[in-house]
Backbone as JSON, one array per atom type, in Angstrom:
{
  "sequence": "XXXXXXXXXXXXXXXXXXXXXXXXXXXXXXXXXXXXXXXXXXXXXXXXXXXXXXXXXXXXXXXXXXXXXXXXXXXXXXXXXXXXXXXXXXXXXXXXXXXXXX",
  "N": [[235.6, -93.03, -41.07], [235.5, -96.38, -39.56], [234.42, -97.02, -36.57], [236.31, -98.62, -34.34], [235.96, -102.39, -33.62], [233.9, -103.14, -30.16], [234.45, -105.17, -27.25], [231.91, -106.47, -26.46], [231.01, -106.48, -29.46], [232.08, -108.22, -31.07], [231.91, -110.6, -29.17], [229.45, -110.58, -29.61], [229.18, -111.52, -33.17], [231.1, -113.38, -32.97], [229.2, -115.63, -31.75], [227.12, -114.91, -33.18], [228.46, -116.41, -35.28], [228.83, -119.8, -34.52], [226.67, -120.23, -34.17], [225.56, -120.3, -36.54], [227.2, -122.75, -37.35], [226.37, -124.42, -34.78], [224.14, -125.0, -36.78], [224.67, -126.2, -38.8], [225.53, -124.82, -41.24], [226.76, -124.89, -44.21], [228.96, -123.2, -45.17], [229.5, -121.72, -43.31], [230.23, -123.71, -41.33], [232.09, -125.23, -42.78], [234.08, -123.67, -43.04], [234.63, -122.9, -40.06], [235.19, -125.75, -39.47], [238.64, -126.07, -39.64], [241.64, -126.72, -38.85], [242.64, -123.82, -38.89], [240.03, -122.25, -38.61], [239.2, -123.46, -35.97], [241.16, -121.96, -34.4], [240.61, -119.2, -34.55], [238.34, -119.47, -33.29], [239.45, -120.2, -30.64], [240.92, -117.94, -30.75], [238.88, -115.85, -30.48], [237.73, -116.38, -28.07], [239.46, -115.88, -26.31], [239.38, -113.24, -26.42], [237.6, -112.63, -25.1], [237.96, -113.76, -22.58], [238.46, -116.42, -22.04], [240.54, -119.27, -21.2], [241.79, -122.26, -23.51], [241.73, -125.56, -23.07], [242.75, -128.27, -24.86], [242.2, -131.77, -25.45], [243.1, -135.02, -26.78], [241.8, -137.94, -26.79], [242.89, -140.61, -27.5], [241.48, -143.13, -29.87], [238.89, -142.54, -29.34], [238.47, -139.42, -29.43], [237.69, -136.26, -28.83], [238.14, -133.8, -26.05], [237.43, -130.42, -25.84], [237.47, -127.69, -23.28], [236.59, -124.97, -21.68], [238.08, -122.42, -19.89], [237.7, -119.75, -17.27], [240.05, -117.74, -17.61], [243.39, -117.31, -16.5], [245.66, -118.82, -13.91], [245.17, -120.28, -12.68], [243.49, -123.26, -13.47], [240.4, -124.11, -13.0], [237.16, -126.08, -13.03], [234.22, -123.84, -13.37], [231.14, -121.95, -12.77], [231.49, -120.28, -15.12], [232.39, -122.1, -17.15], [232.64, -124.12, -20.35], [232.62, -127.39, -21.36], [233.46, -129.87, -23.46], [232.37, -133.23, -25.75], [233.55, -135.03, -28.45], [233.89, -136.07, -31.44], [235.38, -134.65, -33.85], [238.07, -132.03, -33.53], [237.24, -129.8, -34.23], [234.7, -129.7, -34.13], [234.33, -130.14, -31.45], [235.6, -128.17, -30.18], [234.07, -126.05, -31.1], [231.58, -126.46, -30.08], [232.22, -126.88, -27.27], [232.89, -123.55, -26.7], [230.3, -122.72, -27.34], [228.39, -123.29, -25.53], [230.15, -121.99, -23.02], [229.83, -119.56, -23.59], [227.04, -119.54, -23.31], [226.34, -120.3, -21.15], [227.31, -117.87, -19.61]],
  "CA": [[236.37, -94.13, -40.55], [234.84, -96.96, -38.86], [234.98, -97.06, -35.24], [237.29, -100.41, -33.29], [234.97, -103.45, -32.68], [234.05, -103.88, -28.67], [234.59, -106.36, -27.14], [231.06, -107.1, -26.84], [230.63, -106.8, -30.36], [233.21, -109.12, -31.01], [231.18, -111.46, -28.18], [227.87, -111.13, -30.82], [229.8, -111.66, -34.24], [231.49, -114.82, -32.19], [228.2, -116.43, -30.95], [226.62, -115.64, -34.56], [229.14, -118.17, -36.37], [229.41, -120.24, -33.86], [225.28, -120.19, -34.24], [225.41, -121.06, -37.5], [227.89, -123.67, -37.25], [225.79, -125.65, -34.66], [222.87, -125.53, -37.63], [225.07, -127.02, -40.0], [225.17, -123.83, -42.02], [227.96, -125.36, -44.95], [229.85, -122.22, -45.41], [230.64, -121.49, -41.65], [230.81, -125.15, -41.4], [233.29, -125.54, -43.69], [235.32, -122.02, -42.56], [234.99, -123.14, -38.56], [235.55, -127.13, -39.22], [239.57, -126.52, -40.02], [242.35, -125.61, -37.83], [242.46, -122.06, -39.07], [238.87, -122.36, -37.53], [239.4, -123.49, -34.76], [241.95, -121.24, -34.03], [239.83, -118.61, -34.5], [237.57, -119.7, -32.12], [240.23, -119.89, -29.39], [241.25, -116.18, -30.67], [237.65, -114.85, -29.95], [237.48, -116.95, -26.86], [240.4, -115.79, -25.34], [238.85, -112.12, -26.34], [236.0, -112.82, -24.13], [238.32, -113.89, -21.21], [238.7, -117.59, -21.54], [241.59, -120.37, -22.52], [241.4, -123.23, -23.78], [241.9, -126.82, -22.97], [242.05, -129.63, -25.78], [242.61, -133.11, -25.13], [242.65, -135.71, -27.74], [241.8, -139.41, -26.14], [243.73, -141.97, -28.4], [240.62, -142.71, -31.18], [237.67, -141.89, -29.2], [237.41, -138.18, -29.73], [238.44, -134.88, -28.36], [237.38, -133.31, -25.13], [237.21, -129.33, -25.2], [236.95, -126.95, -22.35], [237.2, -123.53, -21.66], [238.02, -122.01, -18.3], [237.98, -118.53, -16.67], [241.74, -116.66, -17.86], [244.05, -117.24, -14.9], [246.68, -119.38, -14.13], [244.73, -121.94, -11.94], [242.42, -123.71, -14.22], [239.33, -125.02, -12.16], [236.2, -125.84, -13.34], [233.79, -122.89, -12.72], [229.84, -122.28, -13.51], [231.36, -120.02, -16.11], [233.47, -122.84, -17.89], [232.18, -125.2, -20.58], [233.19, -128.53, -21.98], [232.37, -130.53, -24.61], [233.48, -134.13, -26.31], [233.19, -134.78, -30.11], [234.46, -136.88, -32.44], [236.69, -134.02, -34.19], [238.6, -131.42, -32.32], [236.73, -128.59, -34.33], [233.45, -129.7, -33.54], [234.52, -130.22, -29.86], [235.81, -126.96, -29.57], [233.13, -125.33, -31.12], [230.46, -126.8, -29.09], [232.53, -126.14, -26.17], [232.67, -122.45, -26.66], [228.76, -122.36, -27.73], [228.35, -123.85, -24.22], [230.89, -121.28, -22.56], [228.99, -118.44, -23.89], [225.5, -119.24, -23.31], [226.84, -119.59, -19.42], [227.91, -116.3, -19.0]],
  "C": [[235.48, -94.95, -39.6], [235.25, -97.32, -37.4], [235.61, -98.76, -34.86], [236.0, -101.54, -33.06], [234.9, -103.09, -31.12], [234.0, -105.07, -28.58], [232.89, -107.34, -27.18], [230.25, -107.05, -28.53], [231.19, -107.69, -30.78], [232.62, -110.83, -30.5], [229.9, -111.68, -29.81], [228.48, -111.88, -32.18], [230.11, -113.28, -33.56], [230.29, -115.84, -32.22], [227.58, -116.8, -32.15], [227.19, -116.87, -35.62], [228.49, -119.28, -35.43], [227.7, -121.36, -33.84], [225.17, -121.05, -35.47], [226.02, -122.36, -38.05], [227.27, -124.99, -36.88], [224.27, -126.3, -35.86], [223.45, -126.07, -38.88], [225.21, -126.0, -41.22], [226.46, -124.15, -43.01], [228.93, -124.59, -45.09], [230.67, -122.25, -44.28], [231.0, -122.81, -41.14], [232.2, -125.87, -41.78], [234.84, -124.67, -42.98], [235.38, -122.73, -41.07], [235.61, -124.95, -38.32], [237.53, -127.23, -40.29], [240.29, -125.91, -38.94], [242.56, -124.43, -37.64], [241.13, -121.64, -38.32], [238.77, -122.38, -36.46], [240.51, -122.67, -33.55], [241.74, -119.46, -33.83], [238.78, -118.92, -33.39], [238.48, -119.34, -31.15], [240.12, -118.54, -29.22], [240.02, -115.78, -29.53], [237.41, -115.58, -28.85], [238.11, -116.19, -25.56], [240.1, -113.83, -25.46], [237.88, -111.8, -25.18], [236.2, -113.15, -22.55], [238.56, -115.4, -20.86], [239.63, -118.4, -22.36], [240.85, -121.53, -22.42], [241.81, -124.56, -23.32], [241.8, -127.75, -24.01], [242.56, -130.42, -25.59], [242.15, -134.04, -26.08], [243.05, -137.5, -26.5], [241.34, -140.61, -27.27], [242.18, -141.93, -29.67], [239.39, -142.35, -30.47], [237.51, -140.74, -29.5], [238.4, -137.21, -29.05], [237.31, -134.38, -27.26], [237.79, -131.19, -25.27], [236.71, -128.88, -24.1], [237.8, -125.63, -22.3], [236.84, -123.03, -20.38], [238.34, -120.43, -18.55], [239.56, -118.44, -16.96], [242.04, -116.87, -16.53], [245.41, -118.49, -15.23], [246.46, -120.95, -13.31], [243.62, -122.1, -12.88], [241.38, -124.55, -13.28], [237.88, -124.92, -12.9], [234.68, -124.92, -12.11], [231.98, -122.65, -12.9], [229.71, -121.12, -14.73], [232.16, -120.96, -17.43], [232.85, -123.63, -18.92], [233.12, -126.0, -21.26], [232.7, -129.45, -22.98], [233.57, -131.66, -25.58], [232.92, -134.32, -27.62], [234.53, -136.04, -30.82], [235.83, -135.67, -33.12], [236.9, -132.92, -33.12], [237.89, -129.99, -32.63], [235.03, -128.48, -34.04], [233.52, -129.82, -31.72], [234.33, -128.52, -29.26], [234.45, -125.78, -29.76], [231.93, -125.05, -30.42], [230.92, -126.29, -27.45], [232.41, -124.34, -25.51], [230.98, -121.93, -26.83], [228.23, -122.39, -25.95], [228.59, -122.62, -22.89], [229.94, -119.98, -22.69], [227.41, -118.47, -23.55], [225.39, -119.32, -21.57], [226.96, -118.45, -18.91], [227.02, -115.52, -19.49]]
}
């Protein structure tokens, strides 16, 4: 039987898409650029200890950020943010961001 993910394996697996995503890699591209994607991301985000923020501003774009778990959201020097044209490239970049902080 195979032992439970950790959480920091969970953390590596995460970072590797997330890796291949920012290189344009078409598959994970494809798999991380839909809402099921991006929803996934959150998941493993919120594994790792952080929520999310998305804000869509009218046609410019989408702002992601991801803050420290809590109930006061402040930006922190473990938090990142990130704006984008779609909301799955936002977010994604945001979390790439988030992770290479911590």
């Amino acid at each position: 039987m195979t032992p439970a993910p950790t959480d920091a394996d969970r953390r590596r697996l995460l970072q590797a898409a997330l890796g291949f995503a920012v290189l344009d890699c078409a598959p994970v591209s494809t798999w991380l650029g839909t809402w099921r994607g991006t929803g996934l991301v959150a998941a493993g985000m919120a594994r790792q200890g952080y929520d999310l923020a998305l804000t869509r501003y009218a046609d410019l774009g989408w702002r992601a950020t991801f803050y420290a778990t809590g109930r006061e959201h402040s930006p922190t020097g473990a938090s990142g943010s990130a704006f984008e044209v779609s909301p799955h490239r936002a977010v994604q970049a945001a979390a790439w961001e988030t992770l290479a902080r911590a």
